[in-house]
N, C-alpha and C positions, 0 to 999 in steps of 0.2 A: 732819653738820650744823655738828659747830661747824667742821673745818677749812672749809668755804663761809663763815660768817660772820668769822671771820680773815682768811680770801682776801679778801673784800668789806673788811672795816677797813682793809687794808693797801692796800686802790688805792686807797682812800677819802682814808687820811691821805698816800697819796705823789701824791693828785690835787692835796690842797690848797696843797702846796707849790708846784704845778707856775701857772705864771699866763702871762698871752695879753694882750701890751700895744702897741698901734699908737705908732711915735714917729717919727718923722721923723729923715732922716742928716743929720747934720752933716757931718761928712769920713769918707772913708775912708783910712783910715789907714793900711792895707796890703791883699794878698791875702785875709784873713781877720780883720782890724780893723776895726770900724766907731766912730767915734765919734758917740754921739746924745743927744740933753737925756733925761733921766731923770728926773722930781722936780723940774725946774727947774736940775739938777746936769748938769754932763759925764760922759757912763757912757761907758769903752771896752768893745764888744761883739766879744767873739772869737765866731766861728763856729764851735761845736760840731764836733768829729769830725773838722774838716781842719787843714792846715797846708797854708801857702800860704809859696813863696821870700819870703824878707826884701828891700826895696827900700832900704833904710838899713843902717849900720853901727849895731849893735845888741847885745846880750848872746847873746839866739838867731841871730844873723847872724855873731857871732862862733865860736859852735860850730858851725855847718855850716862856716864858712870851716875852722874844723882838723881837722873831718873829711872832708871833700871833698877838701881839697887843689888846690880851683882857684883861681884867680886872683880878686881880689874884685868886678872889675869884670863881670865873666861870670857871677856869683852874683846880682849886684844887677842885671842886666839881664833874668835871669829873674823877679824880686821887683818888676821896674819891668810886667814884662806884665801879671803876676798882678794886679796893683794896678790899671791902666788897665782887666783887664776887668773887677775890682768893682766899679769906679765907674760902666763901662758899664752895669753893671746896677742897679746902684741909684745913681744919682748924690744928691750934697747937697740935700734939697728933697723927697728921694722920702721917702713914708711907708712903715715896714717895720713885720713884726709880730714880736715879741718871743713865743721861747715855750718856756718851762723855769725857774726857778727862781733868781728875780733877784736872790737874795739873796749864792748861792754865789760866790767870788771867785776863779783860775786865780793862780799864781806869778807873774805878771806882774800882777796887778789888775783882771784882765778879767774880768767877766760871759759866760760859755760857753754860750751859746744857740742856739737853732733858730731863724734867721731867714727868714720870710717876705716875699716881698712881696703886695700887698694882694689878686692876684689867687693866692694860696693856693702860688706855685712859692718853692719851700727857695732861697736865696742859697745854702746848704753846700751841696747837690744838684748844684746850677748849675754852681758851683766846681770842684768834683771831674769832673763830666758832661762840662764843658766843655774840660778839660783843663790848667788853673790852679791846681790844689791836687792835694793827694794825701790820700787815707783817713786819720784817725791816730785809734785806738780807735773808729773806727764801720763794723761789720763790713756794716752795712747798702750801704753808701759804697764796700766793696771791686768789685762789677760795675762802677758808673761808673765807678773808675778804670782798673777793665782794660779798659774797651771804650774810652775817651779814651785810652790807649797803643795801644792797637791801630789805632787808626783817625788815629792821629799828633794829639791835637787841643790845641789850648792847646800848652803848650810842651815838649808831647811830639813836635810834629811841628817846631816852632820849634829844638829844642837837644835834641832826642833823647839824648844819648850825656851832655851836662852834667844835664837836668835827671831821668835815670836814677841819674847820680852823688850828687845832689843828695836825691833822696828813698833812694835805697840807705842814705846816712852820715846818714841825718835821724834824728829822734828815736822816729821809728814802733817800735811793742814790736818787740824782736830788733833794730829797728837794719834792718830789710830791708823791700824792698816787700810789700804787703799781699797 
């Protein structure tokens, strides 16, 4: 009885943390950036569990450039797709849902969340499903990306052999694909 009432406190108090917020995009920012009004503020919103190629020279665009070893214009032209299909999907204007813990902040300043849009489908799902990001700590995430490589989609079917290079030397745990 009491370990059930500890189990029950403990989703209780990691529920209250957890919040569900409609905001509207402002820009997307990259493959996995969203910039949206927060509180009346600029919030940049990373999308939880992926990484998506960098379309800008950048601090993280800088480490895949020295681990990769390619060329920086072939780096950024996969960070340029990723980026065109977030925006397909959610462009400036679109209402997203916000949903994990707005408080917490990632090494670059972002809000790492679960993004929705209003008809309930994951932007990080999409991403990953679609073939424009890769898994990074969400093992949930790992099928969509194997079935988007397998089925060439996003710019696994666009740059195959770069954007294998690209998530191989990425910062995914071990350093290798999921």
């Amino acid at each position: 009885m009491k370990t059930l009432l500890l189990t029950l406190f403990l989703l209780a108090a990691a529920g209250a943390r957890s919040e569900a917020l409609g905001v509207r995009v402002v820009e997307v920012e990259d493959g996995d950036t969203l910039l949206v009004m927060l509180e009346g503020k600029p919030a940049r919103i990373q999308l939880a569990g992926i990484d998506a190629p960098e379309d800008r020279p950048n601090p993280k665009f800088n480490l895949d450039l020295k681990r990769t070893g390619l060329p920086a214009e072939t780096l950024l032209a996969l960070g340029r797709h990723a980026t065109a299909h977030l925006r397909g999907l959610a462009p400036p204007g679109t209402t997203v849902v916000l949903e994990g813990d707005l408080a917490a902040r990632d090494k670059y300043g972002r809000i790492a969340l679960e993004v929705k849009l209003t008809d309930g489908r994951s932007l990080n799902e999409a991403m990953v499903a679609d073939g424009y990001a890769r898994a990074l700590h969400a093992p949930a995430y790992t099928p969509l990306q194997e079935e988007a490589m397998k089925s060439a989609k996003g710019i696994w079917g666009e740059a195959p052999e770069t954007a294998r290079k690209w998530a191989e030397a990425g910062t995914a745990p071990r350093g290798r694909l999921l």
